[in-house]
C-alpha positions as CSV (number, residue, x, y, z in Angstrom):
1,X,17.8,10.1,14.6
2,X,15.4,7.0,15.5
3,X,16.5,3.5,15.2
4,X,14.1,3.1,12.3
5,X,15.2,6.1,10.4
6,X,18.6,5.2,10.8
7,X,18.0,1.5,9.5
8,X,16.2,2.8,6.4
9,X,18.9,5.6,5.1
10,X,21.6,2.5,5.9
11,X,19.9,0.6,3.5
12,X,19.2,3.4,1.2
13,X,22.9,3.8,1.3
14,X,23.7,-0.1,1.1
15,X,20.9,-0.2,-2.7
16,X,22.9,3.1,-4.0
17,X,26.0,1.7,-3.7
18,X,25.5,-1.9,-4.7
19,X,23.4,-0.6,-8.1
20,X,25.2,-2.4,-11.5
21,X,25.6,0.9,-13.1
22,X,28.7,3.2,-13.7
23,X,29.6,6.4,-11.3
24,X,28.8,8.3,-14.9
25,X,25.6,7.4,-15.4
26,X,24.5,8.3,-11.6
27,X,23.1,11.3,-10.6
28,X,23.8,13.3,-7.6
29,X,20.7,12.5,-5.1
30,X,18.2,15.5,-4.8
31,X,16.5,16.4,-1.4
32,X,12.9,14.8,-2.9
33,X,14.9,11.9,-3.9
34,X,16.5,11.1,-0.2
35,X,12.4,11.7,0.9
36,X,11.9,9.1,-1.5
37,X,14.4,6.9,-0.2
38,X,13.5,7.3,3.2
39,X,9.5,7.0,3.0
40,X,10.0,3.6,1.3
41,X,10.0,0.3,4.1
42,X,9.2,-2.1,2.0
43,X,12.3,-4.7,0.3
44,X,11.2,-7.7,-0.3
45,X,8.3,-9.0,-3.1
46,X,6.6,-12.5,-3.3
47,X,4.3,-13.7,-5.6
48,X,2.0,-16.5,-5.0
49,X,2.5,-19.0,-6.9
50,X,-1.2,-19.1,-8.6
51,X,-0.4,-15.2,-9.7
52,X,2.6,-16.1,-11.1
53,X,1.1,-18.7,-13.4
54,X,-1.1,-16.7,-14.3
55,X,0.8,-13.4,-15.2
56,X,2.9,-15.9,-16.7
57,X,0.5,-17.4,-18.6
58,X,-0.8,-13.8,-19.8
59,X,2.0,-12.5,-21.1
60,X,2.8,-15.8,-22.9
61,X,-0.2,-14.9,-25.1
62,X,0.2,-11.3,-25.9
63,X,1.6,-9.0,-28.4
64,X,1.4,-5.6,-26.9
65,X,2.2,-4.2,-23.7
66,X,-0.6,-4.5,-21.0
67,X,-0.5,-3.3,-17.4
68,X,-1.8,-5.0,-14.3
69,X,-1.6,-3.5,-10.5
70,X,-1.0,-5.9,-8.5
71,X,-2.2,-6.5,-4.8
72,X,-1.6,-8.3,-1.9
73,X,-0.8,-7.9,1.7
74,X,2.1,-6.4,3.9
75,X,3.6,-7.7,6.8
76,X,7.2,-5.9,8.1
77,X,9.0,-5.1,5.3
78,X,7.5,-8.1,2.8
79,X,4.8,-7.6,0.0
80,X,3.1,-10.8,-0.6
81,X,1.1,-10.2,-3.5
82,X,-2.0,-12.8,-4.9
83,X,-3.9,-10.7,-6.8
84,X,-4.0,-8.2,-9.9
85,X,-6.7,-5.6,-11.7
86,X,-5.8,-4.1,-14.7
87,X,-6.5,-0.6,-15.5
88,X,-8.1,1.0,-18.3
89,X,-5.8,1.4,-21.3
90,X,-5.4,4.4,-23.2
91,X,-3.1,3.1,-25.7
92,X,-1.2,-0.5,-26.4
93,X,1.5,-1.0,-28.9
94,X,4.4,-4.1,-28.7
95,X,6.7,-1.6,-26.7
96,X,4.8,1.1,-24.9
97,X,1.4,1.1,-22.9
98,X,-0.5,4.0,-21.4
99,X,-2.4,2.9,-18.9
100,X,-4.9,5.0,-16.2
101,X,-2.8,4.7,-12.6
102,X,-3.6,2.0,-10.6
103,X,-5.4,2.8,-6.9
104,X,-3.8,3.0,-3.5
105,X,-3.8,-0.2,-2.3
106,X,-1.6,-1.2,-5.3
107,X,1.8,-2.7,-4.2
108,X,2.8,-3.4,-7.4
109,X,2.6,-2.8,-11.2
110,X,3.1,-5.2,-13.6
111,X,3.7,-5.2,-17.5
112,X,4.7,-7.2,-19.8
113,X,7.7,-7.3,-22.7
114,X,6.7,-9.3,-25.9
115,X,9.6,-11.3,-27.0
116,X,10.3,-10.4,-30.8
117,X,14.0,-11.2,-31.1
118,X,17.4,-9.6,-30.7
119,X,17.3,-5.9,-31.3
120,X,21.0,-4.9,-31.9
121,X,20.1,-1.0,-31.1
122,X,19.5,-1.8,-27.3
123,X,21.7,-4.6,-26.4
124,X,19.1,-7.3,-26.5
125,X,20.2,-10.9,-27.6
126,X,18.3,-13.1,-25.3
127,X,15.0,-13.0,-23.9
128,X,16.5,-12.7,-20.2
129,X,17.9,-8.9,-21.9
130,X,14.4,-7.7,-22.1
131,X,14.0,-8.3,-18.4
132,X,14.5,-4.4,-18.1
133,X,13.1,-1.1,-17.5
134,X,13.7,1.2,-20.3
135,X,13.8,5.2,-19.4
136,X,10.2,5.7,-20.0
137,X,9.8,3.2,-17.4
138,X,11.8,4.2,-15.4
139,X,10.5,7.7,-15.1
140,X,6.9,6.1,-14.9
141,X,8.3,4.2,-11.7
142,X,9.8,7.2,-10.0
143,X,7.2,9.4,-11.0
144,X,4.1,7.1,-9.3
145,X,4.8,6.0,-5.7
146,X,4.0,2.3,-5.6
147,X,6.7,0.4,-4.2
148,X,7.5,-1.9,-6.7
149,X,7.5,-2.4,-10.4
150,X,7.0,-5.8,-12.3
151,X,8.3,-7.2,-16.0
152,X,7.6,-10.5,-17.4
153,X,9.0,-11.2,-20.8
154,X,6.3,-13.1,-23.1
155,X,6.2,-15.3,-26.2
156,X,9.2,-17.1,-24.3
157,X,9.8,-21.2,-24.0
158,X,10.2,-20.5,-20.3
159,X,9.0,-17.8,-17.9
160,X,10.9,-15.0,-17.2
161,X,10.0,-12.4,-14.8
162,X,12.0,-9.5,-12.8
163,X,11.1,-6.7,-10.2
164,X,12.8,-3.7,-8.8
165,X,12.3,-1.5,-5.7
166,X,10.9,1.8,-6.4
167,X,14.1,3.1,-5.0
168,X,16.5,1.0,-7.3
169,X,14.6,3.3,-10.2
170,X,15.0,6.3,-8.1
171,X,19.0,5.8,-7.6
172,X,19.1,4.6,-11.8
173,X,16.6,6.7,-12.8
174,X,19.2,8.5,-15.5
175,X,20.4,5.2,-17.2
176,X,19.4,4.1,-20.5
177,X,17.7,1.0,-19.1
178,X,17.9,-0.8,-15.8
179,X,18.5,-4.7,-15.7
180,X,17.5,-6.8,-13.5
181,X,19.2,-7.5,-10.1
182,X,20.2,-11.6,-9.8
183,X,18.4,-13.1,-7.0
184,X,16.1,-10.3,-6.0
185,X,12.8,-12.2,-7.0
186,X,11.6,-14.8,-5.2
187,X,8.3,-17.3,-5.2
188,X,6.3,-18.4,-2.3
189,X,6.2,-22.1,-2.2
């Protein structure tokens, strides 16, 4: 086994069993699912601080779910990403959006979740609790293979804005929703 393949199933290993979710609600790994794993170098995500504004700013103002893909550059294992395009939209509504797939050079996709209050049915009492992927996202995220997805919470007094690794939705793909991981995100100065 190479040095490189061996670092990557470590840290496959070290992101299955540090995921906040109970042995119940994980599923046994499937042979497409290590593959998964394995093909994907990239761990860390930065956004420049002019996209963040402005994704920020975005979902500030809306009231249904939009979708951007997000781009940037790579170096090692680090996306920096500085730049978005959103797709064509086939359908919008305040808590699902269908959008066309983003292209290949997409390290990212972004969307947005419009703050309209507590919702006792899921759990959410604060803003900071819609900082999630729900199971339609999740499956959207294991389903495509960009390496990272994106959720800013809108209509918020402050910004609020999480990410996971492809593979975090690959390990958690059978929970009801995934929350955000603390310290994961991080800005470039």
């Amino acid at each position: 086994m190479s040095p490189r393949f061996r670092r990557l199933a470590t840290g496959a290993l070290v992101a299955a069993l540090t995921c906040p979710v109970s042995a119940q609600a994980q599923a046994q790994l499937t042979a497409a699912d290590s593959a998964i794993l394995a093909s994907q170098p990239l761990k860390r995500l930065a956004l420049t601080p002019s996209l963040l504004r402005r994704v920020s700013l975005l979902a500030a103002g809306l009231d249904r779910e939009v979708v951007l893909c997000l781009q940037g550059t790579v170096t090692g294992d680090s996306a920096v990403v500085d730049d978005f395009v959103m797709p064509d939209v086939l359908s919008s509504t305040v808590d699902r959006v269908q959008p066309l797939p983003c292209d290949r050079a997409t390290l990212a996709v972004w969307h947005n979740h419009p703050w309209t209050g507590p919702d006792s049915t899921f759990g959410v009492k604060t803003p900071e609790d819609l900082c999630s992927l729900s199971q339609p996202d999740l499956r959207t995220v294991v389903a495509d293979s960009i390496p990272f997805a994106v959720v800013s919470v809108g209509r918020t007094a402050q910004p609020i804005i999480c990410w996971w690794r492809r593979v975090q939705a690959v390990v958690n793909r059978h929970v009801k929703f995934l929350p955000r991981f603390p310290r994961q995100w991080q800005e470039l100065p």
